[in-house]
PyMOL Python script that loads the backbone (N, CA, C, O; Angstrom):
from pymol import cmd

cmd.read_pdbstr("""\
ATOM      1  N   UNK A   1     106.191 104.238  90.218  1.00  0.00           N
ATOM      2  CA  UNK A   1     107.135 104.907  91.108  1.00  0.00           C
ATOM      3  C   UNK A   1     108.540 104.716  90.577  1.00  0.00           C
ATOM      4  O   UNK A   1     108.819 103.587  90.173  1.00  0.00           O
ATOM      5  N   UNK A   2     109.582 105.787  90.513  1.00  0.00           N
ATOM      6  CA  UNK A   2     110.885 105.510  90.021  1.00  0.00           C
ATOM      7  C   UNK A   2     111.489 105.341  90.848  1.00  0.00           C
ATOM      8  O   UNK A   2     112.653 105.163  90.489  1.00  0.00           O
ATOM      9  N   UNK A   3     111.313 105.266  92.235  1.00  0.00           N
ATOM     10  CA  UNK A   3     112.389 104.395  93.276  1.00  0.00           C
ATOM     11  C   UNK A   3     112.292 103.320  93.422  1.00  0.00           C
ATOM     12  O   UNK A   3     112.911 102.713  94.295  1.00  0.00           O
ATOM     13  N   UNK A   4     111.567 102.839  92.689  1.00  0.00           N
ATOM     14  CA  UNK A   4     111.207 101.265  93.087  1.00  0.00           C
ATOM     15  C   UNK A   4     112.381 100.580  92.289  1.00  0.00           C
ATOM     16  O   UNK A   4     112.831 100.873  91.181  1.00  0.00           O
ATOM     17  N   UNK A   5     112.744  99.601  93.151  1.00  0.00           N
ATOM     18  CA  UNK A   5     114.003  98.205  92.395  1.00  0.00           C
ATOM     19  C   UNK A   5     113.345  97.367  91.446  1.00  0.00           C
ATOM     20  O   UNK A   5     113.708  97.007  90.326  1.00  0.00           O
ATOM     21  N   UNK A   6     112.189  97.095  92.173  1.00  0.00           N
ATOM     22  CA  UNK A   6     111.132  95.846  91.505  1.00  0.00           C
ATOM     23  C   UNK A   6     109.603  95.859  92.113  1.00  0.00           C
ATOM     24  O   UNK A   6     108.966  96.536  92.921  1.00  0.00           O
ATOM     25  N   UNK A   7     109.403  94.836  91.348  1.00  0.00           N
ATOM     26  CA  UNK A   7     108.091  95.343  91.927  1.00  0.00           C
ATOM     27  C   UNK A   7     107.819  93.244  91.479  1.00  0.00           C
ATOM     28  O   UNK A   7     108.175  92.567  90.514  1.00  0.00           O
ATOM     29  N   UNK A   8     106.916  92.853  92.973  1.00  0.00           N
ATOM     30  CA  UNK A   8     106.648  91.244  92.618  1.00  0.00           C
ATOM     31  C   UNK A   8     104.649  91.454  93.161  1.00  0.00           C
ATOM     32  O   UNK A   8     104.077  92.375  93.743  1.00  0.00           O
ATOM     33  N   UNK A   9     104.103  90.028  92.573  1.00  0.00           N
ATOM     34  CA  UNK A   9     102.733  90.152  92.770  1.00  0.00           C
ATOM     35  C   UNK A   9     102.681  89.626  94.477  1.00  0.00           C
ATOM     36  O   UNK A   9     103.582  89.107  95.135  1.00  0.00           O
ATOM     37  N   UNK A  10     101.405  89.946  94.848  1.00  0.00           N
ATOM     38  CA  UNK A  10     101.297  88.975  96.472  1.00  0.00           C
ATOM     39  C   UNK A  10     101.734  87.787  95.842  1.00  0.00           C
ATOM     40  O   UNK A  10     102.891  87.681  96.249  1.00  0.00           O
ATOM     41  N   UNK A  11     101.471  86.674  94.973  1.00  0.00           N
ATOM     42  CA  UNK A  11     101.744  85.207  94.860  1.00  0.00           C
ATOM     43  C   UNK A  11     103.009  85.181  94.900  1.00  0.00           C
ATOM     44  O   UNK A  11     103.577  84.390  95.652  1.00  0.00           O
ATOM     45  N   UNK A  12     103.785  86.146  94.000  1.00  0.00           N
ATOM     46  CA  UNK A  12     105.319  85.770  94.136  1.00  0.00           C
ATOM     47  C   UNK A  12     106.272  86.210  95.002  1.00  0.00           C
ATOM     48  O   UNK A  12     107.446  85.838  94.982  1.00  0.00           O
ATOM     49  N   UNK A  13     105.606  87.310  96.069  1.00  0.00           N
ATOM     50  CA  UNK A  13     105.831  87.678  96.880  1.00  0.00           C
ATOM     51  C   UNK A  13     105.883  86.619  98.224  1.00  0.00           C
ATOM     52  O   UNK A  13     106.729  86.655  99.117  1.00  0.00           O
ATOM     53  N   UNK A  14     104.593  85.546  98.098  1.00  0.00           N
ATOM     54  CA  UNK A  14     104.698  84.583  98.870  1.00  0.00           C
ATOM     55  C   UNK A  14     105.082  83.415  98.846  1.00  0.00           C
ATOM     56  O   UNK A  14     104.898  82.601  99.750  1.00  0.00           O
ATOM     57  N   UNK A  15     105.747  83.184  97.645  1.00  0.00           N
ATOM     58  CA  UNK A  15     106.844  82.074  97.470  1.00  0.00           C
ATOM     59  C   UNK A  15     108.161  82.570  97.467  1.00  0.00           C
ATOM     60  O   UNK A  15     109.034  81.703  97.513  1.00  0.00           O
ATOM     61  N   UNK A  16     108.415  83.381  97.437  1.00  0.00           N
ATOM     62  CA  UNK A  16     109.942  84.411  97.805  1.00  0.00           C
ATOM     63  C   UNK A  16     110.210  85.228  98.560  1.00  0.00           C
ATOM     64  O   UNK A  16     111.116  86.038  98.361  1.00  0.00           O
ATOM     65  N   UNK A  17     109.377  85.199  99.750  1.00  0.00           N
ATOM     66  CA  UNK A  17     109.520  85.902 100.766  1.00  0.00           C
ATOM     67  C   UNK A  17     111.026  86.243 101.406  1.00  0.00           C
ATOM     68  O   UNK A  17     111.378  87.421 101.447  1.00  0.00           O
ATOM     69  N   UNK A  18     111.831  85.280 101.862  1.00  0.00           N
ATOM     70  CA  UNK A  18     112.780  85.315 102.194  1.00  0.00           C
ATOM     71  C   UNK A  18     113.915  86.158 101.229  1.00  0.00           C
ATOM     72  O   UNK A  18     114.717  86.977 101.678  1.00  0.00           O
ATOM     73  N   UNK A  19     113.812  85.831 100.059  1.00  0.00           N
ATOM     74  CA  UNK A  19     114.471  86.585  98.857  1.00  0.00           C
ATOM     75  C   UNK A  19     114.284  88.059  98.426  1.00  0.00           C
ATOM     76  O   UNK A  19     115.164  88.697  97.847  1.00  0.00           O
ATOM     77  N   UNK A  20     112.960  88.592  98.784  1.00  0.00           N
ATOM     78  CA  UNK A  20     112.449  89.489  98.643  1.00  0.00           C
ATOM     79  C   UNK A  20     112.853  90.616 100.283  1.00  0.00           C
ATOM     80  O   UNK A  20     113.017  91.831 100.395  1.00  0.00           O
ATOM     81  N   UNK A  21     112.876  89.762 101.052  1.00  0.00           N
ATOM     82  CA  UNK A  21     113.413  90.132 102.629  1.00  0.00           C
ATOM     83  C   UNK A  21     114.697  90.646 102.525  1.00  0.00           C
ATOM     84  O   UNK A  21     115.118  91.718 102.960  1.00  0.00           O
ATOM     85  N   UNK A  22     115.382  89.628 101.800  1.00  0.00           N
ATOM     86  CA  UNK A  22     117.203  90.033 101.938  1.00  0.00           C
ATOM     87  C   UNK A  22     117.253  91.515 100.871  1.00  0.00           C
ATOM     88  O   UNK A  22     117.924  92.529 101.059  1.00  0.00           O
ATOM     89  N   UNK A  23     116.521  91.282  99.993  1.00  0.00           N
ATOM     90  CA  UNK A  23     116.977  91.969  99.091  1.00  0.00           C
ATOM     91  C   UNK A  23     116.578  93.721  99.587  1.00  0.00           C
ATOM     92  O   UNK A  23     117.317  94.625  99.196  1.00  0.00           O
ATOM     93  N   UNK A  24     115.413  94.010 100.423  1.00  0.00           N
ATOM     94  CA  UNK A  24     115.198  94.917 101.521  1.00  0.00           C
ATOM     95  C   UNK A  24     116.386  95.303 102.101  1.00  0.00           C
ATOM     96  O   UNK A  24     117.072  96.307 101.907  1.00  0.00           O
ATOM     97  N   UNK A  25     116.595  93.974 103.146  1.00  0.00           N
ATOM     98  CA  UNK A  25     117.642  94.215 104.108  1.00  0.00           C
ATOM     99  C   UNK A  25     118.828  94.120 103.581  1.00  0.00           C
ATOM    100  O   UNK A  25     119.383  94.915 104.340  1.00  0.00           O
ATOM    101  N   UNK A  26     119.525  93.828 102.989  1.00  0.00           N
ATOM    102  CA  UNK A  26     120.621  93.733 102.393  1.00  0.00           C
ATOM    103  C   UNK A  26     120.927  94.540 101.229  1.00  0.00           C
ATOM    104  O   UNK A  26     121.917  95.255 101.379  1.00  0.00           O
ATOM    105  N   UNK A  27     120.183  94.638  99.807  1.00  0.00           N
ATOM    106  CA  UNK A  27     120.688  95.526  98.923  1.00  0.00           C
ATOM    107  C   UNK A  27     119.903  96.810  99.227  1.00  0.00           C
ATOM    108  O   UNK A  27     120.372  97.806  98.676  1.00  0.00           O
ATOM    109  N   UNK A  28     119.103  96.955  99.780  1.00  0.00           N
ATOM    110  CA  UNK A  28     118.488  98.368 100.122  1.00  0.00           C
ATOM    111  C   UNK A  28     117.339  98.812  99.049  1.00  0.00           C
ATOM    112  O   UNK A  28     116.793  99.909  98.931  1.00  0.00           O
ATOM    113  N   UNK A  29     117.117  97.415  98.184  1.00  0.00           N
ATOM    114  CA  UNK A  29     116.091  98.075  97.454  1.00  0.00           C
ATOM    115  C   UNK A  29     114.569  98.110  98.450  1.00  0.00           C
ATOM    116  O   UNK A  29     114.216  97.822  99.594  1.00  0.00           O
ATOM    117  N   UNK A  30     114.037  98.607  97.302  1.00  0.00           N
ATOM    118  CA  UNK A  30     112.511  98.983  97.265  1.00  0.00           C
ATOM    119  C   UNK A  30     112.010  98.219  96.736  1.00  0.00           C
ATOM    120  O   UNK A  30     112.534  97.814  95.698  1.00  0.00           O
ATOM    121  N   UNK A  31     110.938  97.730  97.117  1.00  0.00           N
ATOM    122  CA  UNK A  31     110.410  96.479  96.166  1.00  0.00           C
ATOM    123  C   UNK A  31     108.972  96.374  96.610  1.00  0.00           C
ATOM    124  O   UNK A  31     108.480  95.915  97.641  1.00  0.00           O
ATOM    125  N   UNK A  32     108.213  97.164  95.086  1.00  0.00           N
ATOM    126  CA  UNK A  32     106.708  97.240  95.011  1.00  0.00           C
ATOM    127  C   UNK A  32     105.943  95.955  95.152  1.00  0.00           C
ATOM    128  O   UNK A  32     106.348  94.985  94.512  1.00  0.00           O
ATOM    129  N   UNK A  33     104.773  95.826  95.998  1.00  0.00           N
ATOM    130  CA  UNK A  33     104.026  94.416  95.781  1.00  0.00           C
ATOM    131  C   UNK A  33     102.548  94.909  95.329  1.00  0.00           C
ATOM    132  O   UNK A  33     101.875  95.794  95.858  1.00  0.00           O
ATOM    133  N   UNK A  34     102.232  94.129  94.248  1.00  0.00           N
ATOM    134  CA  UNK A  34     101.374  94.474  93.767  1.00  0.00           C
ATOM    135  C   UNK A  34      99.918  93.719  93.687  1.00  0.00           C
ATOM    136  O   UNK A  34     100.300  92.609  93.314  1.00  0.00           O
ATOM    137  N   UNK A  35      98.717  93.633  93.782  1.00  0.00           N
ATOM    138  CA  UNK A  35      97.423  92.914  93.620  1.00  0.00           C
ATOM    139  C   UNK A  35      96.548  93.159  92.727  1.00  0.00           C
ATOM    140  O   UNK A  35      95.993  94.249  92.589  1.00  0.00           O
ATOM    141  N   UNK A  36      96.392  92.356  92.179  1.00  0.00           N
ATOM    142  CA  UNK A  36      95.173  92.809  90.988  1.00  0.00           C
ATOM    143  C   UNK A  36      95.680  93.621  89.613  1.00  0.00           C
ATOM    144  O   UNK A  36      94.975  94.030  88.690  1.00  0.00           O
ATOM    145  N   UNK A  37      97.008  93.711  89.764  1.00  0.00           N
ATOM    146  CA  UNK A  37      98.113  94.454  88.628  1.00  0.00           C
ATOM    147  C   UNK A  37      98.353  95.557  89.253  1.00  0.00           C
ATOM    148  O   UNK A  37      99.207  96.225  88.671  1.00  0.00           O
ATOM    149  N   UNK A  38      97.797  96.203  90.559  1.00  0.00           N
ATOM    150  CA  UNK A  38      97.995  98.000  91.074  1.00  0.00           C
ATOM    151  C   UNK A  38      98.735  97.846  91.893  1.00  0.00           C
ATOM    152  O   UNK A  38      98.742  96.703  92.350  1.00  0.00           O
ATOM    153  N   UNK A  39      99.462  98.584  92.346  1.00  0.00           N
ATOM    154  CA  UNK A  39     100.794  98.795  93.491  1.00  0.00           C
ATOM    155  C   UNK A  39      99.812  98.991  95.311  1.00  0.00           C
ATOM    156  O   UNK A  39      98.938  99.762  95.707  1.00  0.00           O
ATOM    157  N   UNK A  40     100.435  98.051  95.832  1.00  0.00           N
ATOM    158  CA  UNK A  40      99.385  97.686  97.033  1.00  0.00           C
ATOM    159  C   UNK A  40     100.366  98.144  98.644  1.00  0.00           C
ATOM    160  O   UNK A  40     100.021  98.391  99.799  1.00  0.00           O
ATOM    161  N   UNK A  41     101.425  98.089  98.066  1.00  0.00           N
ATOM    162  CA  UNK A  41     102.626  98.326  99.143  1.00  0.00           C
ATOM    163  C   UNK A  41     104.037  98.156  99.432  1.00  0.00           C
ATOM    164  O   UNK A  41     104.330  97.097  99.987  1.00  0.00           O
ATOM    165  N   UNK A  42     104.807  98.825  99.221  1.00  0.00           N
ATOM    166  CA  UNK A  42     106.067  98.685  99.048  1.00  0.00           C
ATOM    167  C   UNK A  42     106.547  98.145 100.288  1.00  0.00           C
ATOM    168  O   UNK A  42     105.929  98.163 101.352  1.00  0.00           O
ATOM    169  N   UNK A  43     108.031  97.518 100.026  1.00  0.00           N
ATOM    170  CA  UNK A  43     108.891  96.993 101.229  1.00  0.00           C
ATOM    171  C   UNK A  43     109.646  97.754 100.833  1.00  0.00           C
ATOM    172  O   UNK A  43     109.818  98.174  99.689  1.00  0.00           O
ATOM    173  N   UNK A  44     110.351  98.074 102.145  1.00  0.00           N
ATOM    174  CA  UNK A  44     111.721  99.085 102.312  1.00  0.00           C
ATOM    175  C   UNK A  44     112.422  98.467 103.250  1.00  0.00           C
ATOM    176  O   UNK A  44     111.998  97.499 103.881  1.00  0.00           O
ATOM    177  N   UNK A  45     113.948  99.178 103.454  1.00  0.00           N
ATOM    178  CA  UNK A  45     114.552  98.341 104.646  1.00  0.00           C
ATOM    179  C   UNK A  45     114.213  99.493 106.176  1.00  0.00           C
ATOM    180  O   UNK A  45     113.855 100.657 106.357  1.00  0.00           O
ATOM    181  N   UNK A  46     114.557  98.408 106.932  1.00  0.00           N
ATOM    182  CA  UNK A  46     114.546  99.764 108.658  1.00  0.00           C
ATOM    183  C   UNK A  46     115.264 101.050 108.177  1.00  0.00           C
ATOM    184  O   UNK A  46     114.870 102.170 108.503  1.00  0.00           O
ATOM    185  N   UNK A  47     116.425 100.809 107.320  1.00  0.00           N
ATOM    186  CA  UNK A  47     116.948 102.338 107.768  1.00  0.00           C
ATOM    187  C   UNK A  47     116.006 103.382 106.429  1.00  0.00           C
ATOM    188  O   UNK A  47     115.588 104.449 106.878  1.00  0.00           O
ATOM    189  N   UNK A  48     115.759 103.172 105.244  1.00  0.00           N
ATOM    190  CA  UNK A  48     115.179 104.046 104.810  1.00  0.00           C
ATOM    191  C   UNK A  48     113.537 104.086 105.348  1.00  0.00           C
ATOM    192  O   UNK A  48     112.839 104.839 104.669  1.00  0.00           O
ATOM    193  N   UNK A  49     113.056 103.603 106.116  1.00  0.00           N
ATOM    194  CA  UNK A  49     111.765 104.129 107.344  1.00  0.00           C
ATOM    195  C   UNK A  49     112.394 104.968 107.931  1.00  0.00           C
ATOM    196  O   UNK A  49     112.126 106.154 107.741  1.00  0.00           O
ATOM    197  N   UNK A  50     113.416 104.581 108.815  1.00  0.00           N
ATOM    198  CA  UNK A  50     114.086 105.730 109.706  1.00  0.00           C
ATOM    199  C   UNK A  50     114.119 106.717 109.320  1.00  0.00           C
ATOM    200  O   UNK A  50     113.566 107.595 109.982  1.00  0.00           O
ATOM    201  N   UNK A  51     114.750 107.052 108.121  1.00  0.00           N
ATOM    202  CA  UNK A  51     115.526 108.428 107.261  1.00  0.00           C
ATOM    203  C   UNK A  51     114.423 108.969 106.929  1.00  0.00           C
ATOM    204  O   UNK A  51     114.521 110.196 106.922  1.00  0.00           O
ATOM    205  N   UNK A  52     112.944 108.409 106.523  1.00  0.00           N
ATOM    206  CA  UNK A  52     111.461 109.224 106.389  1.00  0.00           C
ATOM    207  C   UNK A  52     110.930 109.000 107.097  1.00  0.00           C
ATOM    208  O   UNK A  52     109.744 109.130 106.797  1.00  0.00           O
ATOM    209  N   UNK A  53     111.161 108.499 108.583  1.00  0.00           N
ATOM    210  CA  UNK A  53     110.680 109.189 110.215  1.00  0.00           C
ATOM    211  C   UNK A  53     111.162 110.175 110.667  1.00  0.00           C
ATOM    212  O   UNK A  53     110.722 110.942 111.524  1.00  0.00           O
ATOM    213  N   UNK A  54     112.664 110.195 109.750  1.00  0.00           N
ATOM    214  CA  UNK A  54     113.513 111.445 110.619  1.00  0.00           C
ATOM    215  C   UNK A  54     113.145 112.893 109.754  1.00  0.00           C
ATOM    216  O   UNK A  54     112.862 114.006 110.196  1.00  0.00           O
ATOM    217  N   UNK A  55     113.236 112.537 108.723  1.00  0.00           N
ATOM    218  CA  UNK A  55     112.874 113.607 107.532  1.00  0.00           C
ATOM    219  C   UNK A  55     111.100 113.883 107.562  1.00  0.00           C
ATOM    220  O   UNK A  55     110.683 114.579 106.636  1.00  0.00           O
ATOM    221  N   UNK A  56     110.282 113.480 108.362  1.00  0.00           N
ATOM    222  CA  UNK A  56     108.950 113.867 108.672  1.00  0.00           C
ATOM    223  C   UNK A  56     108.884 114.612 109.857  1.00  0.00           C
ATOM    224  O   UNK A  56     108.283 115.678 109.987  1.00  0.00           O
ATOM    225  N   UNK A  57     109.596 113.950 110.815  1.00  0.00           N
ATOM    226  CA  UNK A  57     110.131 114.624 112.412  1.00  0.00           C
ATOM    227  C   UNK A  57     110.369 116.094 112.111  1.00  0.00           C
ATOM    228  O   UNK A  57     109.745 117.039 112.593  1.00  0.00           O
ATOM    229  N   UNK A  58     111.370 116.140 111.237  1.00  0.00           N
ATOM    230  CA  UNK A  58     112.010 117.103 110.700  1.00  0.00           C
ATOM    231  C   UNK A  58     111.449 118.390 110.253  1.00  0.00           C
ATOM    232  O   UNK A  58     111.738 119.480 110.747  1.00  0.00           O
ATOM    233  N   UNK A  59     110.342 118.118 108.950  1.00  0.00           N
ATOM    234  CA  UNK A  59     109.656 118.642 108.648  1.00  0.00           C
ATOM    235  C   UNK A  59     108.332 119.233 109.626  1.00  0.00           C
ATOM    236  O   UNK A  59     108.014 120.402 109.410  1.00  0.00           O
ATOM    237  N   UNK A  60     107.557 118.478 110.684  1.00  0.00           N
ATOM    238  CA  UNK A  60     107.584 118.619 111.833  1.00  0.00           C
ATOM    239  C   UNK A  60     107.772 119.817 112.490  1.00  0.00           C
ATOM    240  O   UNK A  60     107.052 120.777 112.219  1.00  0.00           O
ATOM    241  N   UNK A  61     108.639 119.887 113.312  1.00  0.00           N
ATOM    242  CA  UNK A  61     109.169 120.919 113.986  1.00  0.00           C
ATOM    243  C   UNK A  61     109.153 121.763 113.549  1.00  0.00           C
ATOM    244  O   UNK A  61     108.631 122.783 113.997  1.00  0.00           O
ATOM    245  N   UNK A  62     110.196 121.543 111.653  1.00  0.00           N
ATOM    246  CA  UNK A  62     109.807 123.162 111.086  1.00  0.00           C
ATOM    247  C   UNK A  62     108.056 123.646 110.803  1.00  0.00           C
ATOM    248  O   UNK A  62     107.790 124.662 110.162  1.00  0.00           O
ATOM    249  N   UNK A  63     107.470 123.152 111.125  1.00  0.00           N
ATOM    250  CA  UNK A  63     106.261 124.002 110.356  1.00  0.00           C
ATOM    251  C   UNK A  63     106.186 124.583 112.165  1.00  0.00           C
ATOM    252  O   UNK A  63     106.442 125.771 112.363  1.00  0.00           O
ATOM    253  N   UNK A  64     105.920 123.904 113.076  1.00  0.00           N
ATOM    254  CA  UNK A  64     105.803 124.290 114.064  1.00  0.00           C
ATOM    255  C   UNK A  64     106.391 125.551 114.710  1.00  0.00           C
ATOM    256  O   UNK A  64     105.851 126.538 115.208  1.00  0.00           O
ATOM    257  N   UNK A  65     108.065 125.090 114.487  1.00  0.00           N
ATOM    258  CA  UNK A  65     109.027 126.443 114.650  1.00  0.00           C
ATOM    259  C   UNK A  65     107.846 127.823 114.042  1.00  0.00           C
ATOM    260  O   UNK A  65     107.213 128.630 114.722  1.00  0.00           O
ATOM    261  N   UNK A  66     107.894 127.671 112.668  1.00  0.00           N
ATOM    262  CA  UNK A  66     107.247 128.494 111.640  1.00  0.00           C
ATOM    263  C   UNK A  66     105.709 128.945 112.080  1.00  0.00           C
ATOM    264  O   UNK A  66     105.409 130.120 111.866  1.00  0.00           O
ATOM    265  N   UNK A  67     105.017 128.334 112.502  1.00  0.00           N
ATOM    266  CA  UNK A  67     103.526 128.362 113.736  1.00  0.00           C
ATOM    267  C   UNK A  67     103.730 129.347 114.574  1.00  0.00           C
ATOM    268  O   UNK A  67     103.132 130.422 114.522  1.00  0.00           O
ATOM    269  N   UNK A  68     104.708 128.998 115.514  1.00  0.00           N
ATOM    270  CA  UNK A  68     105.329 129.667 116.749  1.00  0.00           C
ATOM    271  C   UNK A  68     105.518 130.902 116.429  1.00  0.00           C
ATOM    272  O   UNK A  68     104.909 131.832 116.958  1.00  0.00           O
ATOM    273  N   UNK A  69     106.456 131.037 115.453  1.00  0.00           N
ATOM    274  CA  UNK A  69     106.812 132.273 115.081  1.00  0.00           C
ATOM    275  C   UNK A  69     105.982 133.570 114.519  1.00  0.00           C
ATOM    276  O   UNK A  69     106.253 134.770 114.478  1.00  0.00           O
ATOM    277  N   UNK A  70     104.680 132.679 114.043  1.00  0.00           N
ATOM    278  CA  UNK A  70     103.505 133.489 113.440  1.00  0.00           C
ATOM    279  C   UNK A  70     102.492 133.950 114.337  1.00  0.00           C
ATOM    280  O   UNK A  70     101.485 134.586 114.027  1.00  0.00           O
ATOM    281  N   UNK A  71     102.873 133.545 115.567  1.00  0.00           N
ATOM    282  CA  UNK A  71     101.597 133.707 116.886  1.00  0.00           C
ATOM    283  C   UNK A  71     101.976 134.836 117.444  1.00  0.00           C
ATOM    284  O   UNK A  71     102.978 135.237 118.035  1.00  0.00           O
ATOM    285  N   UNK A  72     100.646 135.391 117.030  1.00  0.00           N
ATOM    286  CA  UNK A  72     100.704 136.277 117.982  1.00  0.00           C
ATOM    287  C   UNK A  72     100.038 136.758 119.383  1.00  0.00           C
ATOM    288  O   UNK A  72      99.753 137.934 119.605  1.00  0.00           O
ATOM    289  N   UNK A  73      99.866 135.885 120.133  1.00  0.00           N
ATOM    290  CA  UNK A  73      99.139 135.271 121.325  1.00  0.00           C
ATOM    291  C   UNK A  73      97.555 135.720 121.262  1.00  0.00           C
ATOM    292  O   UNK A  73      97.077 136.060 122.344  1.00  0.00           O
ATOM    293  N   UNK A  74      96.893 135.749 120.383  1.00  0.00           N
ATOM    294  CA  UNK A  74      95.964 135.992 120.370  1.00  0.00           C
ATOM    295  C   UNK A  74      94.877 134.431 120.267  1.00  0.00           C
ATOM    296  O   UNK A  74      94.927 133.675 119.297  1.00  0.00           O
ATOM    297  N   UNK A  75      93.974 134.213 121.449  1.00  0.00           N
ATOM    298  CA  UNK A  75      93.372 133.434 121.794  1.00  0.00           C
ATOM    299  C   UNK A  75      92.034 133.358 121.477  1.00  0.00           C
ATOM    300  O   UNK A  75      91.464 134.398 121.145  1.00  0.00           O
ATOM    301  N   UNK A  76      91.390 132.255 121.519  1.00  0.00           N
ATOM    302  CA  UNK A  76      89.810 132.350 121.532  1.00  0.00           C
ATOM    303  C   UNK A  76      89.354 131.160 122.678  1.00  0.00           C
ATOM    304  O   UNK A  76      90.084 130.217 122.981  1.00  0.00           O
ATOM    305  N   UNK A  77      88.176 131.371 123.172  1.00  0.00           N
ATOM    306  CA  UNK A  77      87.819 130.194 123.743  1.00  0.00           C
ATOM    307  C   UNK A  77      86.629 129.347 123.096  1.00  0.00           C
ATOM    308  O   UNK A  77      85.970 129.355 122.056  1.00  0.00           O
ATOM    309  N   UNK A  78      86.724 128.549 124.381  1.00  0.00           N
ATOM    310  CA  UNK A  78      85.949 127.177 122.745  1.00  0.00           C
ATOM    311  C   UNK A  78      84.485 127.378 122.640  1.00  0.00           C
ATOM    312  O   UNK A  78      83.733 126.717 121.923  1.00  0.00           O
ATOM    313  N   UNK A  79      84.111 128.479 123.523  1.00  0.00           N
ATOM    314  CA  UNK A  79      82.241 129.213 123.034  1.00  0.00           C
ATOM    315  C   UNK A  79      82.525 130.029 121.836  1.00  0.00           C
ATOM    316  O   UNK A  79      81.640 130.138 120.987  1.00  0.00           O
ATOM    317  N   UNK A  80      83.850 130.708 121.653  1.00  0.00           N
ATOM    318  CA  UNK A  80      83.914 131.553 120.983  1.00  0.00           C
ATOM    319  C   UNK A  80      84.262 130.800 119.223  1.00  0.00           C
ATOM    320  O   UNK A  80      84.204 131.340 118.119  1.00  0.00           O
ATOM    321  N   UNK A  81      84.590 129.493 119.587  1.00  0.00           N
ATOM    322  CA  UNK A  81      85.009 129.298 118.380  1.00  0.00           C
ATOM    323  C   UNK A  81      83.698 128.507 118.211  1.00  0.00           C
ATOM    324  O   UNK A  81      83.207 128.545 117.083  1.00  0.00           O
ATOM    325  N   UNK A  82      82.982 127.714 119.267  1.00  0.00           N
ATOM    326  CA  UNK A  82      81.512 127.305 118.379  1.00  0.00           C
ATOM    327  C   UNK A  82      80.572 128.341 118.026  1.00  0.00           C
ATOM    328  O   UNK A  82      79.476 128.191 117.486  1.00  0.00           O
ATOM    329  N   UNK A  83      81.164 129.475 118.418  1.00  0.00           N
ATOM    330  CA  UNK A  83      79.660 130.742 117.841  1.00  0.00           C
ATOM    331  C   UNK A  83      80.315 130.804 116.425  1.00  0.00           C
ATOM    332  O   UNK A  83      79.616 130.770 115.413  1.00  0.00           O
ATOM    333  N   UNK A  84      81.568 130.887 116.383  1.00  0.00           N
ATOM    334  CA  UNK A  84      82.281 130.518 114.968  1.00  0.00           C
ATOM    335  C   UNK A  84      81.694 130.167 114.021  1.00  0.00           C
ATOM    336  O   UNK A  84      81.510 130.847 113.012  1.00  0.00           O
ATOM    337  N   UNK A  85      81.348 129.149 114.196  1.00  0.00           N
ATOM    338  CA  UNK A  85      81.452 127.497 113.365  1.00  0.00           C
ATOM    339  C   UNK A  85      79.968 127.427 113.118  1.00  0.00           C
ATOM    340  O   UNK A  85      79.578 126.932 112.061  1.00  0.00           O
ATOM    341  N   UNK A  86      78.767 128.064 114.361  1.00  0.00           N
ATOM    342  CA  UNK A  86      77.947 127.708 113.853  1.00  0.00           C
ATOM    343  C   UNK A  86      77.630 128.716 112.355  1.00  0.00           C
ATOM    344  O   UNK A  86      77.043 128.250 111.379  1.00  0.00           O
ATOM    345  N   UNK A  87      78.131 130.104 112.423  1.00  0.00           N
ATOM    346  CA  UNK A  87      78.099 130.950 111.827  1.00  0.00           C
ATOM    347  C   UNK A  87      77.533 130.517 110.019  1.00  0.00           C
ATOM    348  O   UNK A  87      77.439 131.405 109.172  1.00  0.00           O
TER     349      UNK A  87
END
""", "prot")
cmd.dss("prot")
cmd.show_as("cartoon", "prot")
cmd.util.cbc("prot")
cmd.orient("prot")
C-alpha cells in the first residue's frame, strides 16, 4: 500500500504499542501491522476513519440519489419475484 507510513509486525507492534498509538494520533500516519510477513491491518487515526465514513456516507446517498432518479415506480411483489427466481 503507498499510504502507508510504516508498517511493524504483531511482536513489535506489542512492545510499542504506545509509540505506534501516538504516532496514529499525533503524526497522522498509517501504520501497516503485519503477521506471518502479509499486511493483517492497518492503524489510522479517528479523523482519517471519519473522512472514509464521511466519504462512504457520501458516496452513499449518491448512488441512491442516482437509484431514485432511475425509478420508475414500477413494482413487483414478492410471489412475483419468487416465480422470478425460480425461473
Amino acid at each position: 500500500m503507498e499510504t502507508l507510513s510504516s508498517e511493524v509486525t504483531t511482536r513489535e507492534l506489542r512492545g510499542n504499542l504506545a509509540d505506534v498509538l501516538g504516532g496514529t494520533m499525533h503524526a497522522g500516519e498509517r501504520i501497516g501491522v503485519t503477521r506471518n510477513g502479509r499486511l493483517a491491518a492497518v492503524l489510522v487515526s479517528v479523523s482519517d476513519l471519519e473522512a472514509l465514513e464521511a466519504f462512504e456516507d457520501a458516496q452513499d446517498v449518491a448512488a441512491f440519489r442516482a437509484a431514485k432518479a432511475q425509478d420508475d415506480g414500477t413494482r413487483v411483489s414478492l410471489e412475483e419475484l419468487r416465480r422470478e427466481l425460480r425461473s
